[in-house]
C-alpha positions in Angstrom: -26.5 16.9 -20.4 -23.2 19.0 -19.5 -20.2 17.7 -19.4 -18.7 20.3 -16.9 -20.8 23.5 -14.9 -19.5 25.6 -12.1 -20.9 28.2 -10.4 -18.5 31.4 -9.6 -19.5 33.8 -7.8 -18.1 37.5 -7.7 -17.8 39.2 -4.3 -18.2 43.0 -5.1 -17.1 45.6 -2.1 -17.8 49.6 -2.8 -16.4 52.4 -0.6 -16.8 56.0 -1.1 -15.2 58.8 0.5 -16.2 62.2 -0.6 -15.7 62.2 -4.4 -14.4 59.1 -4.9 -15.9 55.4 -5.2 -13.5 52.5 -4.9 -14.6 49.1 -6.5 -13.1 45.3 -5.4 -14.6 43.0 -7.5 -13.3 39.6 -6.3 -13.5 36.0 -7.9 -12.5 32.5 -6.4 -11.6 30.2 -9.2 -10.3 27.1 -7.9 -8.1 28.0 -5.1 -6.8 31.2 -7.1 -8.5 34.7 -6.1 -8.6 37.4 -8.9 -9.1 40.7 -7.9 -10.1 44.2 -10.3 -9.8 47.1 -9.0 -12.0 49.9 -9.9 -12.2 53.8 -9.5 -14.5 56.8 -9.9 -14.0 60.3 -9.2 -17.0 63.1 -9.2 -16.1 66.0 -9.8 -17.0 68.5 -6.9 -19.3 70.7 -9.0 -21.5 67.9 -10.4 -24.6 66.8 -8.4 -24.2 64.0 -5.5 -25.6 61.1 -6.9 -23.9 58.3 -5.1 -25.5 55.3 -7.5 -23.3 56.6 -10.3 -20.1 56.6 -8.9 -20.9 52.9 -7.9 -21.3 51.8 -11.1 -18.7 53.4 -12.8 -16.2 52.0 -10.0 -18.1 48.6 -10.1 -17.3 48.4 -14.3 -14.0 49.4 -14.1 -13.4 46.7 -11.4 -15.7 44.0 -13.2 -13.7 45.1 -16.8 -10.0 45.0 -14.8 -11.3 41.4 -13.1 -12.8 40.4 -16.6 -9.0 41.4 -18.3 -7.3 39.3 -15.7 -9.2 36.6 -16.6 -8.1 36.8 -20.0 -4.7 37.3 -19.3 -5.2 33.7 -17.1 -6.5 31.9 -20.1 -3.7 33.0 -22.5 -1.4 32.3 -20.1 -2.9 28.5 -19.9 -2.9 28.4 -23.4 0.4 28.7 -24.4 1.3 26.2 -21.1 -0.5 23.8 -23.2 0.8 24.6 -26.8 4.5 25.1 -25.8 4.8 22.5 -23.1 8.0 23.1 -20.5 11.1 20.9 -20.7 
């Protein structure tokens, strides 16, 4: 039986405006909201194919959310291996 489980969920919002697709991936974790951005660009020669851009935006914001979290860890890491005063 687990010890500890927790469901978080990611709240992903897509815009596009002509070439470009913006990506907000954000995460709740206890309290504390995270937030990746993400950003594609099409280049106005190429064929419109709207799906693309949304998942290049979508996995630069998930990989930007994903590198915060990291950085969050880490940072609760060394709280707990070099203790304040």
């Amino acid at each position: 039986m687990p010890r500890h489980t927790q469901d978080w969920q990611v709240r992903l919002h897509l815009t596009e405006d002509e070439n470009t697709t913006k990506a907000k991936a954000e995460l709740d974790i206890g309290g504390t909201s995270v937030t990746g951005q993400g950003v594609a660009r099409r280049n106005p020669r190429d064929k419109d194919i709207p799906e693309i851009g949304d998942e290049l935006a979508a996995g630069r914001a998930m990989n930007d959310l994903a590198q915060k979290l990291l950085t969050i860890a880490r940072t609760d890491i060394e709280g707990l291996s070099h203790p304040g005063p």
